[in-house]
Structures are given as structure tokens and as C-alpha cells.
Biopython code that builds the backbone (N, CA, C, O; Angstrom):
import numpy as np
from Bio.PDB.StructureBuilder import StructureBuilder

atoms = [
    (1, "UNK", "N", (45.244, 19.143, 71.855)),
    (1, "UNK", "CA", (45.739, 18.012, 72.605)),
    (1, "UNK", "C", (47.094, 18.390, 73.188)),
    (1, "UNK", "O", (47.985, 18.942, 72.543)),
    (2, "UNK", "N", (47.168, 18.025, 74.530)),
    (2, "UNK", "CA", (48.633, 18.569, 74.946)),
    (2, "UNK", "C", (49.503, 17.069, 75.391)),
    (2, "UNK", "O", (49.231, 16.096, 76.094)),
    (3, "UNK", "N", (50.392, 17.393, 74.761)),
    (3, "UNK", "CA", (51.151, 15.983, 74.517)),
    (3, "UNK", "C", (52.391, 16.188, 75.108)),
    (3, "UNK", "O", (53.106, 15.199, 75.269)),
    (4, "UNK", "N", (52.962, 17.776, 75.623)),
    (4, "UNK", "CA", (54.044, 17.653, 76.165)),
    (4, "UNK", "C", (54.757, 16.755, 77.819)),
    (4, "UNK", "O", (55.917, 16.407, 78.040)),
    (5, "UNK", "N", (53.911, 16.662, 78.426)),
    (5, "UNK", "CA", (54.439, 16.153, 79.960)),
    (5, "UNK", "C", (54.759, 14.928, 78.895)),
    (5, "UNK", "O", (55.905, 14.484, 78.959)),
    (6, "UNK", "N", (54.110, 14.496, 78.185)),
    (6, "UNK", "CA", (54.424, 12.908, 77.541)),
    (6, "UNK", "C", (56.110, 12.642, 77.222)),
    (6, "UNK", "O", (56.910, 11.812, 77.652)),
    (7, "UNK", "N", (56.226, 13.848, 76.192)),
    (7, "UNK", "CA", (57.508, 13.944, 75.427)),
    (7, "UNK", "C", (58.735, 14.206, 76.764)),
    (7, "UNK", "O", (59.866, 13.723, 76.699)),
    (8, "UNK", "N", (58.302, 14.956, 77.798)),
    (8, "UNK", "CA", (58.968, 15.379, 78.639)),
    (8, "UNK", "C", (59.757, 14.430, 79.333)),
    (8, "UNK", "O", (60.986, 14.368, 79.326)),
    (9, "UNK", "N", (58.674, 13.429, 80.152)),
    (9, "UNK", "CA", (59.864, 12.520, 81.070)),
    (9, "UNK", "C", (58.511, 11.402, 81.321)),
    (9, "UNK", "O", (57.434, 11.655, 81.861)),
    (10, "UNK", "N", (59.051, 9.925, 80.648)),
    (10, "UNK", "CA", (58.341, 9.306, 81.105)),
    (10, "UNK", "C", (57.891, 9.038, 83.058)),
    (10, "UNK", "O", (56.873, 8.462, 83.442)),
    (11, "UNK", "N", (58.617, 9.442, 83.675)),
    (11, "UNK", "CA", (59.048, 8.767, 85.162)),
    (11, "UNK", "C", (58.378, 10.200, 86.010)),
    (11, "UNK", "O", (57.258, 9.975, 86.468)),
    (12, "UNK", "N", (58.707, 11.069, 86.169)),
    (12, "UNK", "CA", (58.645, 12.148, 86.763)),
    (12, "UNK", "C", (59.123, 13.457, 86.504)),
    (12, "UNK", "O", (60.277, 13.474, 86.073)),
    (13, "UNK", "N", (58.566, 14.569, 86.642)),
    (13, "UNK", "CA", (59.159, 15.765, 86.270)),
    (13, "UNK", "C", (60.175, 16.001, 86.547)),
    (13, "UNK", "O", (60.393, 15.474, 87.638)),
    (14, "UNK", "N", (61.294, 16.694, 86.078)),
    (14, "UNK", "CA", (63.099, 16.403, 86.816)),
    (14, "UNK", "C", (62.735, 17.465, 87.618)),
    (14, "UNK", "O", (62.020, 18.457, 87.476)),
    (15, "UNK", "N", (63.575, 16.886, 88.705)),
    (15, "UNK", "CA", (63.576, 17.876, 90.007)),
    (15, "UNK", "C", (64.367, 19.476, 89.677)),
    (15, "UNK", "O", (65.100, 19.707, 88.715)),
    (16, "UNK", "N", (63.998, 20.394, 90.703)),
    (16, "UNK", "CA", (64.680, 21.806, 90.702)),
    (16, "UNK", "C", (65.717, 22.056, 91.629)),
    (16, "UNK", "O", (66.414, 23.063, 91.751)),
    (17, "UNK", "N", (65.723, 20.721, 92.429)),
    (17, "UNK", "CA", (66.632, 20.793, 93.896)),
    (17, "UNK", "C", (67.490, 22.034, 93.601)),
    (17, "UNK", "O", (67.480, 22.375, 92.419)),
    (18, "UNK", "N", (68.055, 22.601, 94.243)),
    (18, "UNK", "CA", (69.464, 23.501, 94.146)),
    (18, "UNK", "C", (69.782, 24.192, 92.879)),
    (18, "UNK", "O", (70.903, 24.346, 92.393)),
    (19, "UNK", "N", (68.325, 24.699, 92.277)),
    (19, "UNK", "CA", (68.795, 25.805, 91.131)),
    (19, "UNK", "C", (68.800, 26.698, 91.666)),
    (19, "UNK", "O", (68.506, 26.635, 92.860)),
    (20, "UNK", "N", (69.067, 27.736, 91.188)),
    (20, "UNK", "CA", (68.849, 28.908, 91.985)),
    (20, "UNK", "C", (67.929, 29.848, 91.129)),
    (20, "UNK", "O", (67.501, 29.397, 90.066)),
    (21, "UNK", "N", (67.634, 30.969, 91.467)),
    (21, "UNK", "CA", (66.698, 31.385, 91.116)),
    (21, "UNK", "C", (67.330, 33.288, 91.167)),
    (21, "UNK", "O", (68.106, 33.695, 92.031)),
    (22, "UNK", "N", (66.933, 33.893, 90.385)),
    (22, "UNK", "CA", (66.828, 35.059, 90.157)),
    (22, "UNK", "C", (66.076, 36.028, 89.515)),
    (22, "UNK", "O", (65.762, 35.825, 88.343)),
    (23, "UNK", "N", (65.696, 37.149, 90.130)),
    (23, "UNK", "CA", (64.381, 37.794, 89.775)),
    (23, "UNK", "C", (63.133, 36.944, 90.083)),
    (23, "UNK", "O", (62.043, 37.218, 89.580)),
    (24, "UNK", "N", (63.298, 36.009, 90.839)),
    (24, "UNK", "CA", (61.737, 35.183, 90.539)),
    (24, "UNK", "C", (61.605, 34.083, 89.482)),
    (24, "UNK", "O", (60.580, 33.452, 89.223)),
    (25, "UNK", "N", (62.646, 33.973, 88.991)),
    (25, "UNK", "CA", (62.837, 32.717, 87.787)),
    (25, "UNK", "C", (63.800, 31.941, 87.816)),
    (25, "UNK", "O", (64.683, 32.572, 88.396)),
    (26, "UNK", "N", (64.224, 30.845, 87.518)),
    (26, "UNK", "CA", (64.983, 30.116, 87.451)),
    (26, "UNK", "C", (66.282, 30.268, 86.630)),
    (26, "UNK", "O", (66.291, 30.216, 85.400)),
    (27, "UNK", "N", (67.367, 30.457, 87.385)),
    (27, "UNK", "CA", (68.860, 30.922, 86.414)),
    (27, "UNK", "C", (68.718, 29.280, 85.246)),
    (27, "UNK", "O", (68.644, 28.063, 85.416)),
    (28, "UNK", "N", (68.752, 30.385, 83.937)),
    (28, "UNK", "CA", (68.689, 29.517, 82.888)),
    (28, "UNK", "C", (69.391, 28.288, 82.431)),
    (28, "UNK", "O", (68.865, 27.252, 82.024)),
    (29, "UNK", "N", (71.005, 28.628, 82.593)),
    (29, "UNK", "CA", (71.968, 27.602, 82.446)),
    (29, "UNK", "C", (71.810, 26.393, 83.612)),
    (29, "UNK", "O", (71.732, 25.182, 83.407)),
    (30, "UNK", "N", (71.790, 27.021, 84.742)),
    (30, "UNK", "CA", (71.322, 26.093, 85.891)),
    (30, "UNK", "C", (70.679, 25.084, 85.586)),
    (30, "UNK", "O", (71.095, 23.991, 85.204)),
    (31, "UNK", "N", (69.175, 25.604, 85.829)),
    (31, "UNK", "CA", (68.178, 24.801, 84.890)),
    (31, "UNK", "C", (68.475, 23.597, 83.866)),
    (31, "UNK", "O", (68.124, 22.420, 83.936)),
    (32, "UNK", "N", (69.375, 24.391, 82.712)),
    (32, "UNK", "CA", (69.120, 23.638, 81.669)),
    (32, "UNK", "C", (70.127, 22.446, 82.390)),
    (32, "UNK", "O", (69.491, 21.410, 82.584)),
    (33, "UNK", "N", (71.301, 22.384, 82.748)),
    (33, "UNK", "CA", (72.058, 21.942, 83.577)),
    (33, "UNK", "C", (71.384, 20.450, 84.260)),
    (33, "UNK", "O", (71.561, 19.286, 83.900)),
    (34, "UNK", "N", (70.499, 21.051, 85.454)),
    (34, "UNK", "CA", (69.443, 19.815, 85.538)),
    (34, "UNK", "C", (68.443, 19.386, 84.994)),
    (34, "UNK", "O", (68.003, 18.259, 85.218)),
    (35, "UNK", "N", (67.962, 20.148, 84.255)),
    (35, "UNK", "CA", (67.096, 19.169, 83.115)),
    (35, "UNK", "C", (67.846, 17.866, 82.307)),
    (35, "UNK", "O", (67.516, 16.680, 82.314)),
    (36, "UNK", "N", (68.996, 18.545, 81.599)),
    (36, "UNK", "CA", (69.520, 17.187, 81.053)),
    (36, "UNK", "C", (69.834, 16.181, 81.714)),
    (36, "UNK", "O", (69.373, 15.080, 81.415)),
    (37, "UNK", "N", (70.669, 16.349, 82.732)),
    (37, "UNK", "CA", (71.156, 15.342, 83.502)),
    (37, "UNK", "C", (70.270, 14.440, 83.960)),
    (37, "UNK", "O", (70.654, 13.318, 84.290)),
    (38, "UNK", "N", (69.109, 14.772, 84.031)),
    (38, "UNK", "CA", (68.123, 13.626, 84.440)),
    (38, "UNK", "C", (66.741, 13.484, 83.303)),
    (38, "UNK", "O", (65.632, 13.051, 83.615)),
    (39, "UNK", "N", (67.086, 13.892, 82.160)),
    (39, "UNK", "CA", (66.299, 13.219, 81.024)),
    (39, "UNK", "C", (67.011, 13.647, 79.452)),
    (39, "UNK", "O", (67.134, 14.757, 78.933)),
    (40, "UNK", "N", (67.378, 12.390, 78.996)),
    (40, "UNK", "CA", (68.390, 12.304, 78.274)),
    (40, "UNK", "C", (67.063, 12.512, 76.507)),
    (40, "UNK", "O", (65.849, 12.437, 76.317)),
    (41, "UNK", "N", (68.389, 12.805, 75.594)),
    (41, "UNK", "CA", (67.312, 12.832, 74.573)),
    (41, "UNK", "C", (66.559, 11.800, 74.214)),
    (41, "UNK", "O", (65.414, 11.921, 73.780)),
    (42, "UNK", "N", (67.282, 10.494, 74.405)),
    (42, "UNK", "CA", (67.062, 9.064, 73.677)),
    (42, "UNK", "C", (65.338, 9.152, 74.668)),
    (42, "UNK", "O", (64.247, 9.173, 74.097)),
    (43, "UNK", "N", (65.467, 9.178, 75.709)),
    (43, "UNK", "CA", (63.878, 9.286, 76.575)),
    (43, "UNK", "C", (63.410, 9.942, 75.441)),
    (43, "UNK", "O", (62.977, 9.190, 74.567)),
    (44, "UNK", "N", (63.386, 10.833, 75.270)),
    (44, "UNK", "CA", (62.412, 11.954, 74.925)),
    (44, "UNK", "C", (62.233, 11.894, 73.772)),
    (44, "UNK", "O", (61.225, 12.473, 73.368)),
    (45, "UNK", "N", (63.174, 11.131, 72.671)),
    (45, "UNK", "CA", (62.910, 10.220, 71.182)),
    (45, "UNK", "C", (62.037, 9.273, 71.451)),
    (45, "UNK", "O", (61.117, 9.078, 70.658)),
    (46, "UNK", "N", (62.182, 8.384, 72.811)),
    (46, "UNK", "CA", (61.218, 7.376, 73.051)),
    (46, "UNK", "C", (59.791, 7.459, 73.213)),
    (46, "UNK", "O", (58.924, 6.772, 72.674)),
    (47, "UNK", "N", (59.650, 8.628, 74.231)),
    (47, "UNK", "CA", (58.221, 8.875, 74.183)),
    (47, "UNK", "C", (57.918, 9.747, 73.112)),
    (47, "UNK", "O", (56.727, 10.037, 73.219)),
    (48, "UNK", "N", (58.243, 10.106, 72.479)),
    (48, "UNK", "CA", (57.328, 10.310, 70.462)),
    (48, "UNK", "C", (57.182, 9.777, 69.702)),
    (48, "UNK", "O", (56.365, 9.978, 68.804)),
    (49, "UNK", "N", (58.095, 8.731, 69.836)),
    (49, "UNK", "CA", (57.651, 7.425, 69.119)),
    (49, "UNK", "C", (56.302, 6.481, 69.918)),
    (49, "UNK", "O", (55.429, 5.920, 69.256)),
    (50, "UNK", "N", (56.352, 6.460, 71.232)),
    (50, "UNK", "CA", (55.379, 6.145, 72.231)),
    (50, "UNK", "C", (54.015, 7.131, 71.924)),
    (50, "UNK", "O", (53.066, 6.615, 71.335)),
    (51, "UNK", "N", (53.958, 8.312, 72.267)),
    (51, "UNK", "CA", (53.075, 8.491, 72.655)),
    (51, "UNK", "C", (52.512, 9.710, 71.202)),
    (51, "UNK", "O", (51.321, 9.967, 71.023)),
    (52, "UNK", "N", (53.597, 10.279, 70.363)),
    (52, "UNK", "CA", (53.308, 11.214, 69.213)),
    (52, "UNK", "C", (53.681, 10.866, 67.565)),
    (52, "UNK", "O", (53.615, 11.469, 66.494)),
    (53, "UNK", "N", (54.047, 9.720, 67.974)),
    (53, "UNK", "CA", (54.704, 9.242, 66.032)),
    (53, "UNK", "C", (53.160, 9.415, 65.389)),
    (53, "UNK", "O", (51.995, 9.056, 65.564)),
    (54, "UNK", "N", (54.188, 10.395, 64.336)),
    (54, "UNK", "CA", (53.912, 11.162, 63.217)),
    (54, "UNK", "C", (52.484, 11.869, 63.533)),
    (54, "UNK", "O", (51.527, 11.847, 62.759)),
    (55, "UNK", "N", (52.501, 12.380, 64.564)),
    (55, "UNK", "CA", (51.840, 13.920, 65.494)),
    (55, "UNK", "C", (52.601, 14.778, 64.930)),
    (55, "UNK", "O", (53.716, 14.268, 65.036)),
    (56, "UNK", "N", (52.788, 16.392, 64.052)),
    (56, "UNK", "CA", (53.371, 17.104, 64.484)),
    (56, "UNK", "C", (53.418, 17.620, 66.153)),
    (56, "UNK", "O", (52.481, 17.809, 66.930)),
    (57, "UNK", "N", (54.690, 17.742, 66.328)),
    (57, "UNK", "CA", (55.109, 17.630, 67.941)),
    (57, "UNK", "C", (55.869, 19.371, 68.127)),
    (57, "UNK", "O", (56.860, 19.558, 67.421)),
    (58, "UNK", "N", (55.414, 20.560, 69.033)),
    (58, "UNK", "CA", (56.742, 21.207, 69.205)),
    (58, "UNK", "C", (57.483, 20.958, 70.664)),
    (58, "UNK", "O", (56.634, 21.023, 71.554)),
    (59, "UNK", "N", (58.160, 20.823, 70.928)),
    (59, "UNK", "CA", (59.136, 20.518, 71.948)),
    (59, "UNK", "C", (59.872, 21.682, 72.361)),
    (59, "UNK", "O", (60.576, 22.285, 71.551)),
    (60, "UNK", "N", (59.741, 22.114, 73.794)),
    (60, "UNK", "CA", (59.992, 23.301, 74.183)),
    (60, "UNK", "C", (61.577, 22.644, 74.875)),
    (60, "UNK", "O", (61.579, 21.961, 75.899)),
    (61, "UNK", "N", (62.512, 22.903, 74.314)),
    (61, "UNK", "CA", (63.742, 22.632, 75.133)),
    (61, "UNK", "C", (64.532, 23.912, 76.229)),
    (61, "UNK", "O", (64.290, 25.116, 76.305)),
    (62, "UNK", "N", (65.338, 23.226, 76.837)),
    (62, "UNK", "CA", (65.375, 23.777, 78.156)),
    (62, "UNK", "C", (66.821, 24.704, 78.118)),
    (62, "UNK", "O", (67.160, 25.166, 79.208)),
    (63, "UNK", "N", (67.778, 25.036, 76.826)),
    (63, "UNK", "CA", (68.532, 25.502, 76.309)),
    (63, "UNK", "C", (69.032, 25.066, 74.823)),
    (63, "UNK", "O", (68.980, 23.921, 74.376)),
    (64, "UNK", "N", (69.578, 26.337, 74.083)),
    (64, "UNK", "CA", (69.992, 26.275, 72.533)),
    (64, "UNK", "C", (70.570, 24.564, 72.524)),
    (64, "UNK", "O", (69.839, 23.757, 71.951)),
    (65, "UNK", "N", (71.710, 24.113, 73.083)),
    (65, "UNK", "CA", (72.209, 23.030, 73.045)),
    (65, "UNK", "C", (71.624, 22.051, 72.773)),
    (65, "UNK", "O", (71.716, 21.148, 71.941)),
    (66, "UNK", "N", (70.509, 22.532, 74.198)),
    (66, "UNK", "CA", (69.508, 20.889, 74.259)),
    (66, "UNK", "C", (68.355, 20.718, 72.872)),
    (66, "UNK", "O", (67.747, 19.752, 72.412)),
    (67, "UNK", "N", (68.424, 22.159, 72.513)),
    (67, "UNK", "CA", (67.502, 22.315, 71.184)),
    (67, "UNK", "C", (67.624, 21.437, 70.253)),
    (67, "UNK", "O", (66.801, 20.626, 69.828)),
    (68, "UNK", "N", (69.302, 21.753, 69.784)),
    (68, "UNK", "CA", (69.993, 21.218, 68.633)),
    (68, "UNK", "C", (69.921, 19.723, 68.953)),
    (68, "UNK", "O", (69.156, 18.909, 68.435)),
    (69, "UNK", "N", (70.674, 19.541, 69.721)),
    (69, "UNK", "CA", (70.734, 17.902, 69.985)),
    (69, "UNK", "C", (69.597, 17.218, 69.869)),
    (69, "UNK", "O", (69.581, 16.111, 69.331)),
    (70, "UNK", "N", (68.299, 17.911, 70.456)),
    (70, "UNK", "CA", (67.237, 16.975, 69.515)),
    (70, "UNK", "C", (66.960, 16.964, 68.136)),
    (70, "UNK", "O", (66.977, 16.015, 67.352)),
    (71, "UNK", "N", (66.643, 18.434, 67.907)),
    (71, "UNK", "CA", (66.720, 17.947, 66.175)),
    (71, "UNK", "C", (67.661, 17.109, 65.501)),
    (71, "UNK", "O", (67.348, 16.397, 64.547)),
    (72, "UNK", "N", (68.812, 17.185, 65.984)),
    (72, "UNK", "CA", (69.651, 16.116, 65.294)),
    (72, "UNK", "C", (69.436, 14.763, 65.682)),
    (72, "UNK", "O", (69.893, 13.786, 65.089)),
    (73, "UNK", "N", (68.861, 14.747, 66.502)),
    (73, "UNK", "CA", (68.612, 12.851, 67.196)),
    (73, "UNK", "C", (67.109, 12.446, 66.215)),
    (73, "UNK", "O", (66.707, 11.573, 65.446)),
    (74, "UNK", "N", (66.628, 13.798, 66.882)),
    (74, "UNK", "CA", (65.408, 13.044, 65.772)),
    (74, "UNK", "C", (65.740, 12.762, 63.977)),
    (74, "UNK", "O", (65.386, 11.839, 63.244)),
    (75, "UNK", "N", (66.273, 13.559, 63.803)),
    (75, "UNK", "CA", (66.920, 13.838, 62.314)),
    (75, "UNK", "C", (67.465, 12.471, 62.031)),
    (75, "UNK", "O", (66.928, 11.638, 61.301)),
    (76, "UNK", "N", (68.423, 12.353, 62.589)),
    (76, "UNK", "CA", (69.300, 10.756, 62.419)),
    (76, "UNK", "C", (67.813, 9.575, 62.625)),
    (76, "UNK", "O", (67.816, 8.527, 61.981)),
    (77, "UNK", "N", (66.979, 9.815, 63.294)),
    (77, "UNK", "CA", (66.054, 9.001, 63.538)),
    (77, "UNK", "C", (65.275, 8.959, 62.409)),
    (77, "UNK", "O", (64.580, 7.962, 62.218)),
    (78, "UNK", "N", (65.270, 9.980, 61.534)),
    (78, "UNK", "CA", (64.193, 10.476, 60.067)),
    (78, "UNK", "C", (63.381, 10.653, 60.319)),
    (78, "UNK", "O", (62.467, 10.176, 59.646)),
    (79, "UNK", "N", (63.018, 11.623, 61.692)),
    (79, "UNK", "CA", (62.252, 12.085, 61.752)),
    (79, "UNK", "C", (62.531, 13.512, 61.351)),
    (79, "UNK", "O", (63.510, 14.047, 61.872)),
    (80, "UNK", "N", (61.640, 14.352, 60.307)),
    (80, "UNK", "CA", (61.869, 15.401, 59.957)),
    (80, "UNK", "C", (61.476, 16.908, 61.079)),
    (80, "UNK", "O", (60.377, 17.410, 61.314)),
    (81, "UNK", "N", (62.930, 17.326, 61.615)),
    (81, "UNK", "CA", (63.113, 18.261, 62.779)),
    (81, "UNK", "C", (63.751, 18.844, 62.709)),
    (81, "UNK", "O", (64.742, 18.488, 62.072)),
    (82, "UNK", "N", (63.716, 20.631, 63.473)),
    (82, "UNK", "CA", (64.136, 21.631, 62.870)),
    (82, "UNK", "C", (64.206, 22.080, 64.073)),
    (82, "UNK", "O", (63.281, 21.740, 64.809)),
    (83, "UNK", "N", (65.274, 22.954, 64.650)),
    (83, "UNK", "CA", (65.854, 23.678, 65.861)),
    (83, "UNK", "C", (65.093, 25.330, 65.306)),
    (83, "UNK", "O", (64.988, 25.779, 64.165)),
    (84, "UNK", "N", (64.773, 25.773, 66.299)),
    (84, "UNK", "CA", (63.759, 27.336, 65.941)),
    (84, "UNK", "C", (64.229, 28.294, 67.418)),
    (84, "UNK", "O", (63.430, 28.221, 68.352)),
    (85, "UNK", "N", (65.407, 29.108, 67.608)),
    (85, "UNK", "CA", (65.394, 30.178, 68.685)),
    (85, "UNK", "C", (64.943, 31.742, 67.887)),
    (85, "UNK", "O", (64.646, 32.103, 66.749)),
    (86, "UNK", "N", (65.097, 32.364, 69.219)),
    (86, "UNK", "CA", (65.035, 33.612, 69.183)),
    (86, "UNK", "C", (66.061, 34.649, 68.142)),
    (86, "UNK", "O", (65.742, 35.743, 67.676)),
    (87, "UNK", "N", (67.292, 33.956, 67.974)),
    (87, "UNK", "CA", (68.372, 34.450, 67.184)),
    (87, "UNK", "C", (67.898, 33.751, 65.523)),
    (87, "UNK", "O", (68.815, 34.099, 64.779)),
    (88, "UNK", "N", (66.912, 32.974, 64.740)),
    (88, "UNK", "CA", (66.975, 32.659, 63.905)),
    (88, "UNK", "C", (66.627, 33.498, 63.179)),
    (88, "UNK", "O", (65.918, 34.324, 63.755)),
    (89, "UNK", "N", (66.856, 33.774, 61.727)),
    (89, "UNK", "CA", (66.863, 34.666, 61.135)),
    (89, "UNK", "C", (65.537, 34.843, 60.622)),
    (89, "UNK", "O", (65.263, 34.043, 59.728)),
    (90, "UNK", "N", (64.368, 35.893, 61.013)),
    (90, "UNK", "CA", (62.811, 36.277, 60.445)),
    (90, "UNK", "C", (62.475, 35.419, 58.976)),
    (90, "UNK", "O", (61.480, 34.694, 58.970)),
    (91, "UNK", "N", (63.406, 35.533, 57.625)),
    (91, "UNK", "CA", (62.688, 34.663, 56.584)),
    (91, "UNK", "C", (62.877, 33.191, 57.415)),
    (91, "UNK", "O", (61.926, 32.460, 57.693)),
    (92, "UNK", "N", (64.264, 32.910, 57.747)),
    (92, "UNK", "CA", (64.706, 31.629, 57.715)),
    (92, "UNK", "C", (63.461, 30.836, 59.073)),
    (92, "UNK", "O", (63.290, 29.622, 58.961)),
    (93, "UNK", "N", (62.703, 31.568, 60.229)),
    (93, "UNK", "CA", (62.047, 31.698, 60.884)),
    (93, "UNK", "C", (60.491, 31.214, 59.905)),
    (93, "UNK", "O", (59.998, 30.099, 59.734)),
    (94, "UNK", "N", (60.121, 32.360, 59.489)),
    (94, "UNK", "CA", (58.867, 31.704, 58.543)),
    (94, "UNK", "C", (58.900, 30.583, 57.930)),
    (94, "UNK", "O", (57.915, 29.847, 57.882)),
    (95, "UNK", "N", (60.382, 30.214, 57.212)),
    (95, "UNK", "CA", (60.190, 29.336, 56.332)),
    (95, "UNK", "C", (59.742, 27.926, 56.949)),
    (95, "UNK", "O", (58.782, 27.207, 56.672)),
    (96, "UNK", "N", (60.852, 27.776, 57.950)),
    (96, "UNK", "CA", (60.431, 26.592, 59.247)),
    (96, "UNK", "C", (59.144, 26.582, 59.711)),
    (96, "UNK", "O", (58.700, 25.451, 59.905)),
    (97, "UNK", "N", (58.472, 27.418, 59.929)),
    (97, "UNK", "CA", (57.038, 27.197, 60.429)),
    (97, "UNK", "C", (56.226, 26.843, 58.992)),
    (97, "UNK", "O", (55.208, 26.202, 58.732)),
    (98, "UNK", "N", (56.714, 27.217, 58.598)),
    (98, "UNK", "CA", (55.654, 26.776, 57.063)),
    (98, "UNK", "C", (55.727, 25.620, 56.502)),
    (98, "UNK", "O", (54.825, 25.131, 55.822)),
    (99, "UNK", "N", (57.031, 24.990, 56.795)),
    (99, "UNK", "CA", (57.334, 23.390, 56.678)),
    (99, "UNK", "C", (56.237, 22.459, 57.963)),
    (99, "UNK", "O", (55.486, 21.490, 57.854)),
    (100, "UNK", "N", (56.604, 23.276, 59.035)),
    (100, "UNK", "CA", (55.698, 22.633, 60.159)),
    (100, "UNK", "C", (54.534, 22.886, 60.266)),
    (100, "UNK", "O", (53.912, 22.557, 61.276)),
    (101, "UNK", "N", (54.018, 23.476, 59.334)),
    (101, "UNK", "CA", (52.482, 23.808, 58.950)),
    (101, "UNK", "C", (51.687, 22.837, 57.746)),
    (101, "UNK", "O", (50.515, 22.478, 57.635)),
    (102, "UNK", "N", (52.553, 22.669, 57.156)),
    (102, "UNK", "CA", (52.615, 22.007, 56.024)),
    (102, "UNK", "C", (52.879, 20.131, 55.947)),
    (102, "UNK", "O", (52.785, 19.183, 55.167)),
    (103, "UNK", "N", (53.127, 20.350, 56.859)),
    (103, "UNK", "CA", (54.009, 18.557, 57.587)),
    (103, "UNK", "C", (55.088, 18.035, 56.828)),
    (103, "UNK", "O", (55.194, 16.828, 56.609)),
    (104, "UNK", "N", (55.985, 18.980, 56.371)),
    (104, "UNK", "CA", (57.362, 18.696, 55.605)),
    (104, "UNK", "C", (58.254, 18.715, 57.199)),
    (104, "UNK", "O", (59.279, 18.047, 57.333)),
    (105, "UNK", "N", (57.845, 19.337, 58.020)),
    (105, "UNK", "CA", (58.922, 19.269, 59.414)),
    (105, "UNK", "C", (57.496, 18.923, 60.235)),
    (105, "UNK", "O", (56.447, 19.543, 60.415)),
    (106, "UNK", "N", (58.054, 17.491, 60.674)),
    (106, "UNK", "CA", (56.844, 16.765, 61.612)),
    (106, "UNK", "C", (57.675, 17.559, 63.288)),
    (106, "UNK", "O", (56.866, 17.378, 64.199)),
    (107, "UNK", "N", (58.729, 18.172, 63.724)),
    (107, "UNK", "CA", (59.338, 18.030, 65.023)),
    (107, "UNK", "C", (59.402, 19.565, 64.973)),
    (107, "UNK", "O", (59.865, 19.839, 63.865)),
    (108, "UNK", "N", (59.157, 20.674, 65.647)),
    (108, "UNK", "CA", (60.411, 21.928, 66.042)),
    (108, "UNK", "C", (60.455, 21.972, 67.060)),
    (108, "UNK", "O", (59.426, 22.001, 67.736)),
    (109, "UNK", "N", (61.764, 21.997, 67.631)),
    (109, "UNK", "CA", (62.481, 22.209, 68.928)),
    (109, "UNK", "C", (62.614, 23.546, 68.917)),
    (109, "UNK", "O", (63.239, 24.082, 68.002)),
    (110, "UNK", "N", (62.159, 24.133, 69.729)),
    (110, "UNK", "CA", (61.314, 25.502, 70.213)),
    (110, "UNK", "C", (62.822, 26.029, 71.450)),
    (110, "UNK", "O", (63.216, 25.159, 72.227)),
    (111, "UNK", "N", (63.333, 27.087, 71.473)),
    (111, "UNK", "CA", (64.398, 27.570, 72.759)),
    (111, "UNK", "C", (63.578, 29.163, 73.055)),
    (111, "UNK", "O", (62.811, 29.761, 72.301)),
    (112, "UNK", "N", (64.040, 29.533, 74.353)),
    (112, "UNK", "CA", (64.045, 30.664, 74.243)),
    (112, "UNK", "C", (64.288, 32.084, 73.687)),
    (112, "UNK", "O", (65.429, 32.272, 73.265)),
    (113, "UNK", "N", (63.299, 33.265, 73.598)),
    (113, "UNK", "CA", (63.583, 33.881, 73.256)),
    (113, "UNK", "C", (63.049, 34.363, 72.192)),
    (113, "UNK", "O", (63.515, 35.192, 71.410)),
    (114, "UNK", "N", (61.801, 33.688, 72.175)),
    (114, "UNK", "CA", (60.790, 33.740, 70.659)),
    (114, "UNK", "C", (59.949, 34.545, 71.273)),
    (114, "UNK", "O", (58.953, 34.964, 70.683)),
]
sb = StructureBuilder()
sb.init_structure("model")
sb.init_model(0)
sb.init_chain("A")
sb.init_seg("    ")
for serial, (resi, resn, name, xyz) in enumerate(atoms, 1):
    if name == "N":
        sb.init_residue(resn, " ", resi, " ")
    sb.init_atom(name, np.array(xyz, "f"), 0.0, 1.0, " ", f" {name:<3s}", serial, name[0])
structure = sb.get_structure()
């Protein structure tokens, strides 16, 4: 079941107007830059409670920052969520997926670099 456009933006996909682009991809900070600005976390708490409460959910965020800040929103929310990049440490890495395998972590906020 793919549940992400849900979690993403109730209204519309956020626009790309004026990112720029390099190599063929989108400069990252840019990006993440306009992603937030036009979909805030509290949205994106809203539609999982809308459309995924108590779904395990992973949530692909659009930089480390925006990672954290959800797990902690959801966290304060009690919903059990866990921030997962590319820099996390291999055990500390397994252990998180094994919680989210397990349904001890119903949320991981997923960044680049995995």
C-alpha cells in the first residue's frame, strides 16, 4: 500500500519553481528549502493521523533537519518515531529497523544517503 503522497501534502505537491538543479538533480538544500516552506510538519502529523494512524509509516524527508523535526513532533505526539540517515551508526541502524519491524517504532523518518 503506498501511503506516501497522503503523508506528503494534503493540497498539492510543493512546487520546484526556482530550484536549481545540478548534474540533472535537484540542489539538495534548495529543495529542502522549498519543501518546508510550503508543508509544515503539523500537515504531515495531520495526515497520519488522517490517513495512517497506527500504520507503520516510513517518511522519506527532504533533509537531516526536516528528518529530526518529525520524529520529534511525532514523538511529543506519542507516536513512537525514530530519525534513520546515512551517517547512523550500522548496530545503532539495525537496531531501529528491528523496532520498526517489530512495531515498537510505528514512524522512521528516512534522509538521505542510505
Amino acid at each position: 500500500m503506498v501511503i506516501g503522497e497522503c503523508l506528503h501534502n494534503s493540497r498539492q505537491p510543493p512546487g520546484n519553481v526556482g530550484v536549481a538543479k545540478s548534474r540533472g538533480d535537484f540542489r539538495a538544500k534548495e529543495l529542502a528549502v522549498a519543501v518546508t516552506s510550503q508543508i509544515g510538519v503539523n500537515e504531515i502529523l495531520e495526515n497520519y493521523f488522517k490517513y495512517a494512524r497506527n500504520l507503520r509509516t516510513v517518511i522519506f524527508a527532504c533533509s537531516l533537519e526536516h528528518s529530526r523535526a518529525l520524529a520529534a513532533e511525532f514523538s511529543r505526539n506519542y507516536i513512537s518515531a525514530e530519525h534513520l540517515d546515512g551517517k547512523t551508526p550500522p548496530q545503532e541502524r539495525l537496531e531501529i529497523l528491528q523496532r520498526f519491524r517489530n512495531g515498537t517504532t510505528q514512524v522512521i523518518n528516512l534522509n538521505r544517503g542510505l
